[in-house]
C-alpha positions in Angstrom: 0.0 0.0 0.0 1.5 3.5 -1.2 1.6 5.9 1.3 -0.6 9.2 0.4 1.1 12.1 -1.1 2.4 14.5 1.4 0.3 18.1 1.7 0.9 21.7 2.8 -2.0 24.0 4.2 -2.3 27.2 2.5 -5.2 29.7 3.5 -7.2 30.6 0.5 -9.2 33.8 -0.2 -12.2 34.5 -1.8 -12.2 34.5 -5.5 -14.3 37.0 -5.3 -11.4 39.5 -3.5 -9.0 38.1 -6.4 -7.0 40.9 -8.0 -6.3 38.0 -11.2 -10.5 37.4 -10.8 -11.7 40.7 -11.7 -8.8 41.5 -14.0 -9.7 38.6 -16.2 -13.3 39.5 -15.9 -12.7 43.0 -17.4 -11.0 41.7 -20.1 -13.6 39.0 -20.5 -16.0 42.4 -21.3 -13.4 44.2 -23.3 -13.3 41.0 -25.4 -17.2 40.8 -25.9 -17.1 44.4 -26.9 -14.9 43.5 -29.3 -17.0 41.2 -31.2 -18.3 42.1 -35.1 -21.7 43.5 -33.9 -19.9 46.2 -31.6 -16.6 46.3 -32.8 -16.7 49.7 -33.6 -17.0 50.8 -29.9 -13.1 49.9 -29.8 -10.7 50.7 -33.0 -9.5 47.7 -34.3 -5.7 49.3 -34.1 -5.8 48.9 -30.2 -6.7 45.4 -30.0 -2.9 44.8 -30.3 -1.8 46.9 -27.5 -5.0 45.5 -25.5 -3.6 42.1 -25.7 -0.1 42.9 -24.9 -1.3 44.5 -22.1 -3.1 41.6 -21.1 -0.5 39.2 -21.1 1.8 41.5 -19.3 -0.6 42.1 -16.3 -1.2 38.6 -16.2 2.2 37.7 -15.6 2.9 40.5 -13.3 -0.4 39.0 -11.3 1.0 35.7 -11.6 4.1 36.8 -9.8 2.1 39.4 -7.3 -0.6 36.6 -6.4 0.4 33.7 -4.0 -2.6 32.9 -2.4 -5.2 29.9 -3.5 -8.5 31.4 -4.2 -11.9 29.5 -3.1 -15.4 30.2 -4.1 -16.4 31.7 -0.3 -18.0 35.0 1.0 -15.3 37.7 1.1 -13.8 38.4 3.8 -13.3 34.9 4.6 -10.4 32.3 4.6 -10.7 28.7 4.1 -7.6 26.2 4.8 -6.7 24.1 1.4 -4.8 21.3 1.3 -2.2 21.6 -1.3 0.0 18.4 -2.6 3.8 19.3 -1.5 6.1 19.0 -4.4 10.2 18.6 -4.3 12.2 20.6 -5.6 13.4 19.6 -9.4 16.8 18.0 -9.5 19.8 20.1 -10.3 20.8 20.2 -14.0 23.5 17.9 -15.2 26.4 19.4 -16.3 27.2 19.3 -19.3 30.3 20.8 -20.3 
């Protein structure tokens, strides 16, 4: 019999106090105004820089957010249990 996988506790937050959550969900609506039927609401020429800017604030949040996130009220903290994970193996050398 295997033994079960080792865990850590981390405290998660609401989703609903998620910076990432209600970044992604404004561009969710920028991206539906961006459809044919209201398309000219935004220029075409700054969907570029809209999704540069997306993917940059996405991987600062990325780096910026270290909490879990649950569905709960906000305000509120629930414990998860998180599978603990090794550190990779050094690189062999190969020189």
């Amino acid at each position: 019999m295997s033994d079960p996988q080792p865990t850590v506790t981390y405290w998660a937050v609401s989703v609903f106090s998620s910076r990432t959550m209600w970044f992604n969900a404004a561009n969710l609506v920028l991206a539906a105004l961006s459809l044919t039927e209201v398309a000219t609401l935004i220029p075409p020429r700054f969907l570029p820089l809209q999704l540069a800017a997306v993917a940059f604030i996405n991987m600062w949040l990325r780096q910026a957010t270290v909490r879990p996130v649950a569905l709960i009220a906000p305000g509120e903290t629930k414990a998860v249990a998180v599978p603990k994970i090794d550190p990779p193996a050094p690189p062999g050398v190969t020189d």
